[in-house]
C-alpha positions as CSV (number, residue, x, y, z in Angstrom):
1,X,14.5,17.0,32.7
2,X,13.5,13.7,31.8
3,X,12.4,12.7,28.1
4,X,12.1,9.4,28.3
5,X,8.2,9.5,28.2
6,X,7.8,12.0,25.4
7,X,10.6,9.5,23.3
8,X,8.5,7.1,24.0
9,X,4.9,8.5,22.6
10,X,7.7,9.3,19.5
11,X,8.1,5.5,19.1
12,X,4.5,4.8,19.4
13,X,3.6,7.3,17.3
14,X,6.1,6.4,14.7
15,X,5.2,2.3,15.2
16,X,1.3,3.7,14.5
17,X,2.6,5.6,11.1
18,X,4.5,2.7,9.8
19,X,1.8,0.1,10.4
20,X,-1.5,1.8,9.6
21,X,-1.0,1.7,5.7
22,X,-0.6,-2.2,5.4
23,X,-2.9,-2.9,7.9
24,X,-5.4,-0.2,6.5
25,X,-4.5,-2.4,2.8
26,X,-4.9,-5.6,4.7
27,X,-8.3,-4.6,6.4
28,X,-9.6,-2.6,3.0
29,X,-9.0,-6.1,1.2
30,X,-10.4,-8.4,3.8
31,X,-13.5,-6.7,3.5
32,X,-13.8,-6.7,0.1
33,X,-13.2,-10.4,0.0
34,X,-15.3,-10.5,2.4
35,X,-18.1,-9.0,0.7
36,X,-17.0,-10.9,-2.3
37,X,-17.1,-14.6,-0.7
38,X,-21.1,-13.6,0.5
39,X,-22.0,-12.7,-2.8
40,X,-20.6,-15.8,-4.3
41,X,-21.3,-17.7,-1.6
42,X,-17.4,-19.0,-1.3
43,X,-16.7,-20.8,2.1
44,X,-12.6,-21.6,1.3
45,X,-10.4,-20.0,3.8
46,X,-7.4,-20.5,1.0
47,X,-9.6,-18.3,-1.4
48,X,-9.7,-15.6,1.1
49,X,-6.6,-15.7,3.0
50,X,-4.1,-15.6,-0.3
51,X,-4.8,-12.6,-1.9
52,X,-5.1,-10.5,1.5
53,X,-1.5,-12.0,2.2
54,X,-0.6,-10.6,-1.3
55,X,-2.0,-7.4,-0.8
56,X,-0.6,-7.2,2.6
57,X,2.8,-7.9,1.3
58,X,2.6,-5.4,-1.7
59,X,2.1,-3.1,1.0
60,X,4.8,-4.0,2.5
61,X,7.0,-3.2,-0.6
62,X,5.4,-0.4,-1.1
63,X,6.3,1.5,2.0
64,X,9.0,-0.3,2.8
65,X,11.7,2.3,1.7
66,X,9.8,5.2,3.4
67,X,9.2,2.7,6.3
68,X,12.8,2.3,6.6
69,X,13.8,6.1,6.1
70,X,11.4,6.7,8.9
71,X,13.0,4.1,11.2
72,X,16.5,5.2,10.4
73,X,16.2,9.0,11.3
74,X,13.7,7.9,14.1
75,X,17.1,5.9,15.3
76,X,19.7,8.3,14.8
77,X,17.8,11.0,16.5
78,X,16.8,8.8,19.8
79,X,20.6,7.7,19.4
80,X,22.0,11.4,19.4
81,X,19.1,12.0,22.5
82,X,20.4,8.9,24.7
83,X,23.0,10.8,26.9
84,X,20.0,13.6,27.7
85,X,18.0,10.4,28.1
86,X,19.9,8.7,30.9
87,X,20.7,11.5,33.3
């Protein structure tokens, strides 16, 4: 039987989990500035682009460990699966 497909939903699936929190910070914090430039009526791309970039990459070191625990068991099982695989 060939699992190939189903592994390969698993990697989306997995690629989804690990980017949806820092692009859900990334996309909270672009509308806020957002929101925040209108009010003040700021027009500077630098104003707006820095902090998302900061939040983005607290994000990043946030869920970077899980991220990474996640990727390694992710790897060692597809590893373990390749000879079913590539019957």
């Amino acid at each position: 039987m060939n699992q190939a497909p189903a592994e390969m939903l698993t990697a989306l699936e997995l690629a989804l989990r690990l980017s949806l929190p820092v692009l859900g910070a990334a996309f909270a914090a672009a509308l806020v500035l957002a929101l925040l430039s209108a009010l003040a009526r700021l027009s500077e791309p630098a104003l707006l682009g820095i902090p998302r970039a900061l939040v983005t990459l607290l994000m990043v070191g946030a869920t970077g460990s899980w991220a990474g625990r996640e990727l390694l068991a992710y790897t060692v099982r597809l590893l373990r699966a390749l000879p079913d695989l590539v019957r």
